[in-house]
N, C-alpha and C positions, 0 to 999 in steps of 0.2 A: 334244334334239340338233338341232343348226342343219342343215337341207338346204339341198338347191341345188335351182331348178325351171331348166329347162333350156327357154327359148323362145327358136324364132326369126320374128324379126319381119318384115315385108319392108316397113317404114314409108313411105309416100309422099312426106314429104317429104325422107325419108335419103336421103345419096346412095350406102348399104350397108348389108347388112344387118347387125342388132344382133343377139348373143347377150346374153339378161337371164338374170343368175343371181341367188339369193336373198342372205341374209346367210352371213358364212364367219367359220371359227374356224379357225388358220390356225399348227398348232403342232408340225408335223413338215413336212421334206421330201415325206414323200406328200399333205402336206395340200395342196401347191402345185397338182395338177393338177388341182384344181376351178377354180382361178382363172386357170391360164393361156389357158384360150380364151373367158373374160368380156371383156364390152366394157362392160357394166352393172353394176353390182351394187346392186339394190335390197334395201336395208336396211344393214349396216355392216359394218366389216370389223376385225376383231380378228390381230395378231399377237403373239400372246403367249406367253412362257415358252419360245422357241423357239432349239433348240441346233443352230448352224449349223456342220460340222464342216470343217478347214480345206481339205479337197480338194474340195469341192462345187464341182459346175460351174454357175456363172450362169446359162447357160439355164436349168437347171431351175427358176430362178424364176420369169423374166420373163414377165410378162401384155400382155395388149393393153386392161388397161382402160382407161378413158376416165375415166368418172363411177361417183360413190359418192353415194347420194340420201339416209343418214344420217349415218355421222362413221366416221375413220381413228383404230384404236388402235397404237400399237408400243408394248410395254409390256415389258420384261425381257429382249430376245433377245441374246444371245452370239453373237459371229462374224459380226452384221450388221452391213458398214462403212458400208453407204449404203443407201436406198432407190430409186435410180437404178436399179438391175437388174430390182428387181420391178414396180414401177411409174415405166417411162420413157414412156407416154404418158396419162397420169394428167391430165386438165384441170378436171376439175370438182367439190368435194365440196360438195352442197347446205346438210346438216345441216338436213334434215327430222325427224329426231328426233336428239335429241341426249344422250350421254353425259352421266350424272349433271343431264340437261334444261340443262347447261351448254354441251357443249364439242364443236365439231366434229373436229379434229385433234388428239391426244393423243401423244407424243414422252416418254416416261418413264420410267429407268431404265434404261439400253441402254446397258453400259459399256464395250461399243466402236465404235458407231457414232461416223463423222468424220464425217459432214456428209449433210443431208436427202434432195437429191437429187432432189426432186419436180419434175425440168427443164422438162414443158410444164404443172406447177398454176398455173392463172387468175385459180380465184375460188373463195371459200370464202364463200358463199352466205349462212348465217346462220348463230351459235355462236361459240363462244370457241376463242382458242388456245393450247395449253399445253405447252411445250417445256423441259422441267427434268429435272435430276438425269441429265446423261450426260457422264460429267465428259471425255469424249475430240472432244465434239461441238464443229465450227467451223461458218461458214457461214450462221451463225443469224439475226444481227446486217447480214448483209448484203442479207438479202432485206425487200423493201418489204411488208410484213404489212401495212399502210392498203390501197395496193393491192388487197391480194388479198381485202381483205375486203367482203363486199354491202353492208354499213352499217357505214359507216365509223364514225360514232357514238355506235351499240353496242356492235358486236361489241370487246371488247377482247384483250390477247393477254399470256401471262406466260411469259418469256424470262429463267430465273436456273439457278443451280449448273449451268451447260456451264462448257467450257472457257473460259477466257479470249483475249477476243478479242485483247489485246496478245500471246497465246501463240497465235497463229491465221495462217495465213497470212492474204492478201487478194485483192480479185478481179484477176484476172490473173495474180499471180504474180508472182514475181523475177525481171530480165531476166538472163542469164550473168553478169552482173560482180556479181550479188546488189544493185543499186542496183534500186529500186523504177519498176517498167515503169508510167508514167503512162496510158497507153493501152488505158485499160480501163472499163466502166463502172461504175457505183456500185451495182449490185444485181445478184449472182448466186446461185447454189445451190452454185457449188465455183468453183477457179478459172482452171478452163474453158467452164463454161457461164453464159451471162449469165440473168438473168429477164426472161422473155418478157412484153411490155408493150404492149397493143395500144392504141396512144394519137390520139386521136382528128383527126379531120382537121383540124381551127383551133379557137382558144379563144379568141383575141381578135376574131373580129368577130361574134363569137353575142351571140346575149341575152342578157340577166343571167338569164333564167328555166333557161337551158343549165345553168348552173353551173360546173359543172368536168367535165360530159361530155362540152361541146365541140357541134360541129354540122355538118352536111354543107356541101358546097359549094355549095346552094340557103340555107341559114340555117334547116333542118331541125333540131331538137335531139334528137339521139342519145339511146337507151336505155338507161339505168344499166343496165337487167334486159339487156341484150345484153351479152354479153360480147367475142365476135371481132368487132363491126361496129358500123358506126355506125347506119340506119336498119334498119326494122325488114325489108324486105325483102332487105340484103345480110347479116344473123344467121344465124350458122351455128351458135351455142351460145348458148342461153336458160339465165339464171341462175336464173329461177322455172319457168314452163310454156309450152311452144310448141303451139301452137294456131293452125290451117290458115296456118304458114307463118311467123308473128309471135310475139312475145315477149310474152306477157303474166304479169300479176302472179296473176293466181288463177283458178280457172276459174268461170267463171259459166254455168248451161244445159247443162252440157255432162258427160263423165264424167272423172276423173282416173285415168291409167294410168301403174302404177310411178313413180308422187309427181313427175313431169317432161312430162307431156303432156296438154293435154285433145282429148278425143274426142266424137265426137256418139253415140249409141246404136247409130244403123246401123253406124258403123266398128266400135265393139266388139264388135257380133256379126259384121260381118264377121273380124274374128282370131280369132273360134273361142270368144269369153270372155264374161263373164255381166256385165253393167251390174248395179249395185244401185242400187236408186231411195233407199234410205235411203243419207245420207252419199254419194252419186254416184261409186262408184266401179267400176272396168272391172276385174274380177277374174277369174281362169283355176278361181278353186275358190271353194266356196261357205265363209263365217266358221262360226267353230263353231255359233252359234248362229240358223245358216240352216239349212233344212231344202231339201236339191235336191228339185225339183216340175220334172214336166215336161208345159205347158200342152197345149191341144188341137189345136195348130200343132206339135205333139214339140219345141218351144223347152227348154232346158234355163233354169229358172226357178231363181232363189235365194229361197225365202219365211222371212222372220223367225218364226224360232218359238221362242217361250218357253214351252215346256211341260214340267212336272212341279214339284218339290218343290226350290225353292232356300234354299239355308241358308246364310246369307250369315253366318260369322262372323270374317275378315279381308279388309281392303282388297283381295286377290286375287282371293276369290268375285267381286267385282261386277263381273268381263271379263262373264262371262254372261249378265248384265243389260242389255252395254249395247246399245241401240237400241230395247229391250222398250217396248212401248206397253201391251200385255194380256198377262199373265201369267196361260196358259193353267193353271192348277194354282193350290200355295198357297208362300207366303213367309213364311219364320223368321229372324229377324233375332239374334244371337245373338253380339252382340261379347265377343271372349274376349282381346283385346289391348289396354290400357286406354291402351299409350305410343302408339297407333296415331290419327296425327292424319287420323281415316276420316271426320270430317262432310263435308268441303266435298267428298270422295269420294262419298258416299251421295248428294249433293245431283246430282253430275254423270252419276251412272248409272241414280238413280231419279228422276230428274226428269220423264220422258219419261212414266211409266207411268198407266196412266187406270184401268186395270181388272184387278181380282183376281178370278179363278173360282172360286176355292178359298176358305181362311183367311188371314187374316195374325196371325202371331205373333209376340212383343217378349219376350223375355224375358232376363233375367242381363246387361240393355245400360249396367252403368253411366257409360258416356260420350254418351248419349243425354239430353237434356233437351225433344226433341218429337220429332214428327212429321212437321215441317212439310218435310222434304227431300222426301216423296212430295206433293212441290205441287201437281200435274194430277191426283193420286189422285180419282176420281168415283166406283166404285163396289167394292165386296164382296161378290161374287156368294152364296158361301156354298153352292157345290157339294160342296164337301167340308167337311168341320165338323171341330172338338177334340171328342171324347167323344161326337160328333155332336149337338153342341148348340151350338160357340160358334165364330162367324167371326170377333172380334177378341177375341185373347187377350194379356192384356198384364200381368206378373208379375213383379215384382222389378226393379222401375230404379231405382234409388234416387236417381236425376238429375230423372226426368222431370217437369217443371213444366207442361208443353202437351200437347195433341193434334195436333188437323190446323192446318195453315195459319190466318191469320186470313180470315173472310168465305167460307169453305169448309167445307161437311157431306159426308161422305161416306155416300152411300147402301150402309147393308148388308139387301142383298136378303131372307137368308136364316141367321135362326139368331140367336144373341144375342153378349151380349159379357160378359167375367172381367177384370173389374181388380183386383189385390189386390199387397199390399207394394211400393207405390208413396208413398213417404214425403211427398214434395214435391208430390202429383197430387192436388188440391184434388177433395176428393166432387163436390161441385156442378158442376165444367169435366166430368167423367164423365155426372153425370144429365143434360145438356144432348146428350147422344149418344140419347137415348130416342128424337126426335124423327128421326133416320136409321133406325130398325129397320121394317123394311117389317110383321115376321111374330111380334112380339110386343109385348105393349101395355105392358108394365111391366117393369123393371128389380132383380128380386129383388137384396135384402140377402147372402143369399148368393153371387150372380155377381160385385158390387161393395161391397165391403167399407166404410163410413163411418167405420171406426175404423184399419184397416190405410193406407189412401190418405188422405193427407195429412195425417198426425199430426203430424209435424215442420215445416212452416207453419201459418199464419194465412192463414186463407179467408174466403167467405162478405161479408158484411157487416160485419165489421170491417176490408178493404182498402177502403182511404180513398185519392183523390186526389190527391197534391203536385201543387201550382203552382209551378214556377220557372222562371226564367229566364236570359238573361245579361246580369250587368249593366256585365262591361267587357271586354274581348280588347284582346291586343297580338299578336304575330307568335310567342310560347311559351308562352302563359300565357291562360284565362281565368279569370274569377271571376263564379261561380254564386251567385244568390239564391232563396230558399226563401220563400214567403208564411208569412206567422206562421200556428203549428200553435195549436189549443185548450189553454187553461190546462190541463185534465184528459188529456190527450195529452204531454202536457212530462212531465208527471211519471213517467211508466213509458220516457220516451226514453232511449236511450245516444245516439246519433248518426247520419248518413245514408253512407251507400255511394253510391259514384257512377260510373258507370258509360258507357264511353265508348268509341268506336273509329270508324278512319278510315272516310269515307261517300263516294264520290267521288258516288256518287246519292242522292237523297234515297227510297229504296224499304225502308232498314232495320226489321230486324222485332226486337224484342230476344233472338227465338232463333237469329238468323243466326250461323252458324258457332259456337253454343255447345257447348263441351264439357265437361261434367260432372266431368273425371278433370283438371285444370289448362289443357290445349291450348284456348285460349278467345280467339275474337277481341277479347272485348270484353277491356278493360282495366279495373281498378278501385283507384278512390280511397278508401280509408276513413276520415272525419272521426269520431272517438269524442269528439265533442263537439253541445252539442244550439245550437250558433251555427247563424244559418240561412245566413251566407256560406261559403261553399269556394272556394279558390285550387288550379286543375288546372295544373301546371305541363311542364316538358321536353316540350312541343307542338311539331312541324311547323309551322314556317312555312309560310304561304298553302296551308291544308292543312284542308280540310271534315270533321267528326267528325259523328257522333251523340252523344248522350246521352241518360240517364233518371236520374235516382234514387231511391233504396230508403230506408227510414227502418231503423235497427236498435233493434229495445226491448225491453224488458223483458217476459217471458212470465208473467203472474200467471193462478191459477184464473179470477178475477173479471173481468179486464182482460185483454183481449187484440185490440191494435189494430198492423196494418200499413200501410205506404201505398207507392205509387207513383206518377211522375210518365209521364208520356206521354213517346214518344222526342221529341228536339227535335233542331236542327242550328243549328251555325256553323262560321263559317270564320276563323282565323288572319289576319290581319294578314302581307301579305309582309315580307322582310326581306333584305339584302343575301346575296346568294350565296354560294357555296366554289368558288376557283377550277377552273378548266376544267380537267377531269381529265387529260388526256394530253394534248403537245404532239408532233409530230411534223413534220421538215422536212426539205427539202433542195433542193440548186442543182442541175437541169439544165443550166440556161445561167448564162455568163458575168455576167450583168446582172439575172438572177431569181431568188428562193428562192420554194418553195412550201410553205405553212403550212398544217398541218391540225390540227385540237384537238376534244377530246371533253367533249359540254357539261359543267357542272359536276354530281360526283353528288347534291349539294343546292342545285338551282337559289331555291328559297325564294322564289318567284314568275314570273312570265311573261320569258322573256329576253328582253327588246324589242331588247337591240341587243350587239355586240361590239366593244370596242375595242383595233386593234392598232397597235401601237408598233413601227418597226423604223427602228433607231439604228446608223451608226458607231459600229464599237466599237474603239478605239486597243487591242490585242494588242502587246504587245512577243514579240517571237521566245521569249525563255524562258519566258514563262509562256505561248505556242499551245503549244512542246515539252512542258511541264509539266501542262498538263491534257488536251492532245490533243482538240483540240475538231477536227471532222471536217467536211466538208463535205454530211455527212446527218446523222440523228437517229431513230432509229427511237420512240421515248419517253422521256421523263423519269422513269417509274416502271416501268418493267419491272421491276425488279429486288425491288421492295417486296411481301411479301405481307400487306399490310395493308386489313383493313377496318374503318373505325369501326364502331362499337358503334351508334351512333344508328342505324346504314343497316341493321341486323340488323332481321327481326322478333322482337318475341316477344309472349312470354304473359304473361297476368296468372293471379293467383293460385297455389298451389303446385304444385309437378311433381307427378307421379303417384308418383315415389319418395318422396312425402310421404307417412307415411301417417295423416296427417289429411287427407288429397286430397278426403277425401268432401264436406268440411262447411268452405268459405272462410269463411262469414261468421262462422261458429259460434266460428272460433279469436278472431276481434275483438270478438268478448260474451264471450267468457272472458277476454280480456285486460284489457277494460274494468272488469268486473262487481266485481271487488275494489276498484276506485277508489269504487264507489257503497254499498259495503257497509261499507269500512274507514275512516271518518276519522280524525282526530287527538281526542283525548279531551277540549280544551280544547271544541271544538266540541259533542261529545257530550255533554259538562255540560251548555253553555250551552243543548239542546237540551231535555234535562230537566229545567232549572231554570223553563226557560220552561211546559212544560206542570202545573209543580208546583204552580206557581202560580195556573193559572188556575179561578178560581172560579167565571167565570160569562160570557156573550157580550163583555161590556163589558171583561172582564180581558184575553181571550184581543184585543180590540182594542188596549187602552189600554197592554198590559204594557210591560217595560221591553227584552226577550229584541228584541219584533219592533223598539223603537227603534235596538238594537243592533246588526240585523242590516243595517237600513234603511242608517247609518255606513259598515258594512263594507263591504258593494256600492255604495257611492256613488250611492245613488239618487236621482234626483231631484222620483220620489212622495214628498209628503208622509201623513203620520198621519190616516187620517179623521178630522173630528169624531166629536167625542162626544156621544152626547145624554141628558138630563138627564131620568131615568125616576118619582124620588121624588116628582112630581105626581101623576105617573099611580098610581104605588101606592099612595099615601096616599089613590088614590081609593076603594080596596076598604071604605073607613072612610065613605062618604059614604051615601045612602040607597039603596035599591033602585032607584029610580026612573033614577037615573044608571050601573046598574054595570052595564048594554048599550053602554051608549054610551063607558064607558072599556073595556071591552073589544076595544071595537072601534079604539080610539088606541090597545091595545096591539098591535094583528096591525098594522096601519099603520106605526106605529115598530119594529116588528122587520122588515117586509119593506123601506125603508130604512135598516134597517142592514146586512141581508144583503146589497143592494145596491153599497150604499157599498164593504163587506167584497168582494163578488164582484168589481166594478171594479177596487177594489185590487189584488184579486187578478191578476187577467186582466194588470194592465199589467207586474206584476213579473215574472210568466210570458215577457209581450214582451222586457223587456230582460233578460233572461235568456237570450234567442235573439236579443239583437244587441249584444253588447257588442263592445267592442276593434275600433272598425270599422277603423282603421290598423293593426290587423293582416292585413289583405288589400287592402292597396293592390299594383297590379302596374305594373309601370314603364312608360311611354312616350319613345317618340324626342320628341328637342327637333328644337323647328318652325327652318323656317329663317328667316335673318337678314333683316328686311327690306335692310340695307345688304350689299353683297354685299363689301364692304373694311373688315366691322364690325373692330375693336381685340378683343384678347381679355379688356382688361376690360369692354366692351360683351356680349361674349358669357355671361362668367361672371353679366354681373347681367340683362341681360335672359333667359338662359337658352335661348341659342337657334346653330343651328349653321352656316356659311357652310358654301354650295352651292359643292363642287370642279366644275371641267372637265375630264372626263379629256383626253387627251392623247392623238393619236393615228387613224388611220384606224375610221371608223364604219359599222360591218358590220349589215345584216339579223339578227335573232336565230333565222331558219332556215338561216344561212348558216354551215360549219364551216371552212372554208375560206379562204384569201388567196395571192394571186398576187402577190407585190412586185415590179416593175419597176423597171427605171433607175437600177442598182447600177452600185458596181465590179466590178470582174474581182480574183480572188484578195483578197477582203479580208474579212473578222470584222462580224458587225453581229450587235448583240445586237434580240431579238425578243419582245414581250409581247404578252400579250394577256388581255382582262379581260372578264368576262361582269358587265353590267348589270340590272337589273331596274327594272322601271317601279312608279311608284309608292313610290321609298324615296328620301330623300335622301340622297346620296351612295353610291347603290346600285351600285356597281360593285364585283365582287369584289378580293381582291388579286390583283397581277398570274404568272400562271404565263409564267415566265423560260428561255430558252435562247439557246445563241447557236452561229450557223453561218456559215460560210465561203464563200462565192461560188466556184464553179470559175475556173481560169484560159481565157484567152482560147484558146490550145495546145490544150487540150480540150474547151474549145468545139465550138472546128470540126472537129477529130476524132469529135466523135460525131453531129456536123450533116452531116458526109460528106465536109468540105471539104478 
């Protein structure tokens, strides 16, 4: 159940005191009086499911909050027409933690709310915004959401199924004869109250480094992170953290208190509260996994303590863990949710950890493929034992391929270790642990089983090293080469796995984020062909991967060979962008519209630069009437709820509702394996005709089967010679004296034959691993024209493409923003704008289009004062 902590502050730079309350769930009438004397609310505030009956008296709502430091829900309530009554002095929602890690303001399902109501909201700090499904809702459309948002950028906002704005009033309202009151301005919350807009002192004689926040009457550049003021010492509301006076972005040295302030140590024992040196924060009570110590000065101390027996087996166990440096006791790791995408979790909560006192134990984890998440892991004390004999006990993964990290031994002080039905866990990566055991000298057959762990791979000294590399990239596509494998390696081959994922650093480990059960960063290509090129295609432009890959073959008694290639990196080739996601505008003045856009969601290399276009647009009266283009624009996509598929993440290999989830590569030998085993019966004669025949070294050379096969693959080895034996035998008939010495030209001429035959051999093996090389050719852009006016039959035959110019003013590519100047008054001008990329010819995306209205001059000076 959510409480309320009830502090009063007496802040020195406030100019009153603050009541801080916690988070609130807010779903009856009584539930209001925890919030109506909050001026804070740290953490979020839900109202939901909440039945407002029609005689309720307003006061009983209304609050004095201010600020909200995670996110605002309305979610289902009946008999709410507005949020004006419960929050009319509402300025700030940070969205420090965020709904669904999406959304700071949430508006959804409220089938009688008329309008928002949030008359003095500012700034919505960081998070998305999302106002749907209230079909009675106006008001929406009117308010400047760029605005109000911290990053303009990012933050995006989804505005669909409300009321329709043609069925909406507007701001201001109807003057008495119902003719439409011009004197009003173009952003409010209903249409009485305008939105509050605190717009900075000049923005035409600042630096271009200002931007769009303008600059003091010195040529001081204003604080985006301010919100009421221009410099940092006239801020009365910090959008990040206020710190002795000033606005800053994060706290550094210092303590953060209630997600909005930083403090020095002293101030927070001066309020009464406990600093934590881990994570630096000023808290009233100690986290669960502190222990209150009260030092030799009666200080009320917070100490981290991890002590006892943790059994981690859901994403939820590890709140417990986190901050743990020594886990006082032992850890059982015990995953029991196989859809649970828990690695890059384990990674973030046991990362920290240096030292176990106890045991660690692994067992029934099949989405576990190492260990390497305990990366700082040093040591295994072995204070408490399994059975009282084993500090690493590790039992049935059926995943696990690794141990610890790479270039990392963990020392176990005290006791031994149990590895058993570990299918994938190669014997010999276990005996390499002997050399950690402080207090025993050998590794019994019974603690580590060599027939239970790793029966299902190929270990030891039959994993063999691929060499590859890359031999071509374009901006989607590369194409991987393989060194030619050994003639006696080809023949037990099906094909290579390949295995790949985004690197933005080059620090990849091949067990990073691997997950046993399908949720797997890495991605995989399967080639059931033994060619040594592969073509990886549907790539990220200008976009850095890893790779490795894996051979897949055939498992015989006698023969049993693996290989791997070492992780490698490259990078994509840029390539022309997707237009600028949202556009957004409108006319303050007479003579200006102001343009804002959100970069493109697949920029597909470095945006060097912006180009915008803003054009006379000839409007005839019926067709402004007819599509009612307005003199603002809140976006051009609001209404869409669409995400490409490319922008999704996902997984390679099958979901865990698979229930062959266990074994990926296993399904691609069984699908292959019939192709190796089943030919066509023309072929199977021809094979046994061939060996029916052979009588002798010279047949199994000379026959007629390998001339015929020679034809079929189109080779371009020729037939050994042959050589001419009936000398040498006829020499068996000569005298004794001699039959040393033709014995000896017989071992001579058979180890050139074998040769010849081996050569032979080895080369057919080769083109057998590189045939069809035009079937992995991957396409490239045509160069440009040396003539910049070439004819398009010059183009077609030299194959090459003329450099456009875009058209249009040429923006910075850190710059989202344009001010257009030195319009008319009351007229239509259509507006574009294209994001560029460096390095592509004719890299500019298509143009994202709208088109807005200039005020008239009447209102101009109406809202200039005049």
């Amino acid at each position: 159940m959510w409480h309320m902590v009830w502090l009063l502050l007496l802040w020195p730079v406030a100019t009153r005191s603050e009541i801080i309350c916690g988070s609130l769930e807010l779903r009856s009438i009584a539930d209001f009086d925890q919030l109506r004397n909050c001026s804070v609310v740290v953490g979020h505030v839900h109202i939901a499911n909440l039945q407002l009956p029609s005689n309720v008296s307003l006061t009983e709502l209304s609050s004095e909050l201010t600020e909200i430091t995670d996110y605002l829900l309305i979610y289902r309530s009946t008999g709410l027409l507005t949020l004006e009554t419960i929050f009319p002095k509402l300025r700030l929602i940070r969205g420090r933690q965020l709904l669904m890690n999406l959304y700071a303001l949430i508006v959804y399902e409220n089938r009688n709310l008329r309008e928002l109501g949030l008359v003095q909201l500012q700034r919505i700090q960081d998070g998305h915004i999302r106002v749907e499904s209230n079909p009675m809702l106006c008001f929406v459309h009117t308010v400047d959401w760029v605005y109000l948002a911290g990053n303009a950028t990012k933050q995006h906002f989804y505005i669909k199924l409300n009321k329709s704005p043609n069925h909406c009033p507007v701001c201001g309202g109807l003057s008495a004869d119902y003719s439409i009151n011009y004197n009003y301005t173009r952003h409010c919350w209903n249409m009485h109250v305008a939105q509050v807009r605190f717009a900075p002192p000049q923005t035409e004689k600042c630096a271009k480094s200002c931007g769009r926040n303008g600059c003091d009457d010195k040529g001081n550049c204003c604080q985006h992170s301010c919100i009421t003021g221009c410099s940092a010492q006239s801020c009365t509301l910090c959008g990040n953290y206020l710190r002795n006076g000033r606005c800053v972005d994060q706290c550094i040295a210092s303590y953060e208190l209630h997600k909005r302030h930083c403090i020095s140590y002293k101030e927070c024992r001066q309020l009464n509260l406990i600093p934590l040196t881990r994570g630096y924060r000023c808290m009233d009570h100690c986290p669960n996994n502190h222990k209150p110590v009260i030092d030799a000065n009666g200080t009320l101390q917070c100490q981290l303590e991890c002590k006892g027996t943790f059994h981690i087996k859901r994403m939820a166990d590890l709140e417990q863990l986190q901050d743990c440096v020594t886990i006082n006791g032992s850890l059982v790791i015990e995953l029991v949710d196989i859809k649970e995408k828990i690695v890059s979790a384990l990674e973030q909560a046991m990362g920290s950890i240096k030292e176990i006192t106890g045991y660690l134990k692994v067992i029934h984890s099949a989405q576990l493929m190492s260990l390497t998440f305990l990366s700082n892991l040093d040591t295994i004390r072995g204070d408490q034992l399994i059975e009282n004999k084993y500090a690493l006990y590790v039992v049935n993964n059926y995943h696990m391929e690794h141990i610890w990290p790479a270039n990392r031994q963990v020392a176990i002080q005290r006791g031994t270790i149990f590895f058993h039905l570990n299918p994938r866990l190669c014997f010999e990566k276990i005996q390499k642990l002997q050399s950690s055991l402080k207090s025993v000298r050998t590794i019994s057959i019974a603690d580590v089983s060599p027939n239970s762990n790793g029966e299902r791979v190929i270990c030891g000294d039959s994993v063999r090293t691929l060499n590859v590399k890359v031999e071509d990239v374009n901006s989607t596509a590369v194409r991987i080469v393989i060194d030619f494998m050994k003639s006696e390696d080809v023949e037990i081959l099906i094909g290579y796995s390949y295995h790949y994922m985004e690197a933005p650093q080059r620090n990849v480990t091949k067990y990073d984020g691997r997950h046993g059960c399908g949720h797997d960063d890495w991605l995989m290509d399967v080639s059931p062909s033994k060619n040594r090129r592969h073509v990886i295609s549907k790539l990220k432009p200008y976009t850095q991967y890893a790779y490795f890959v894996k051979t897949l073959t055939r498992t015989d008694y006698h023969m049993q060979v693996d290989a791997y290639s070492k992780i490698l990196y490259f990078r994509t080739l840029p390539s022309k962008p997707s237009p600028v996601s949202q556009l957004h505008g409108s006319s303050d003045h007479s003579t200006q519209i102001m343009v804002y856009w959100w970069p493109p969601l697949r920029p597909n290399g470095i945006i060097s630069k912006y180009i915008v276009n803003i054009e006379l647009h000839n409007l005839t009266e019926a067709e402004a009437s007819t599509k009612n283009y307005s003199t603002f624009k809140t976006c051009d996509t609001c209404e869409l709820d669409c995400v490409c598929n490319d922008l999704e993440p996902y997984n390679s290999g099958p979901q865990p509702e698979d229930e062959h989830y266990y074994n990926k590569e296993q399904i691609t030998y069984e699908d292959a394996l019939p192709n190796l085993i089943y030919v066509s019966r023309r072929k199977l004669q021809t094979k046994k005709e061939r060996f029916d025949k052979v009588k002798s070294f010279e047949d199994l050379l000379a026959g007629p089967s390998l001339v015929a096969y020679d034809n079929s693959t189109s080779t371009t080895t020729p037939a050994p010679p042959l050589v001419d034996n009936n000398s040498t035998l006829s020499a068996n008939n000569q005298s004794t004296a001699n039959q040393n010495e033709t014995v000896s030209q017989e071992e001579t001429d058979a180890a050139k034959q074998y040769e010849i035959f081996r050569k032979y051999i080895e080369d057919r093996m080769r083109q057998l691993q590189d045939t069809n090389k035009s079937d992995f050719i991957i396409q490239h852009a045509m160069p440009k024209c040396q003539d910049a006016h070439a004819s398009v039959g010059y183009r077609l035959e030299q194959k090459c493409v003329v450099e456009e110019e875009p058209i249009g003013t040429s923006l910075p590519g850190s710059q989202h923003y344009f001010n257009a100047t030195g319009l008319q008054a009351s007229k239509y001008y259509r507006i574009t704008v294209r994001a560029c990329v460096d390095g592509v010819i004719n890299g500019c995306s298509n143009p994202a289009e709208m088109i807005l209205k200039t005020i008239s001059e009447q209102v101009d000076q109406f809202m200039n004062g005049q």
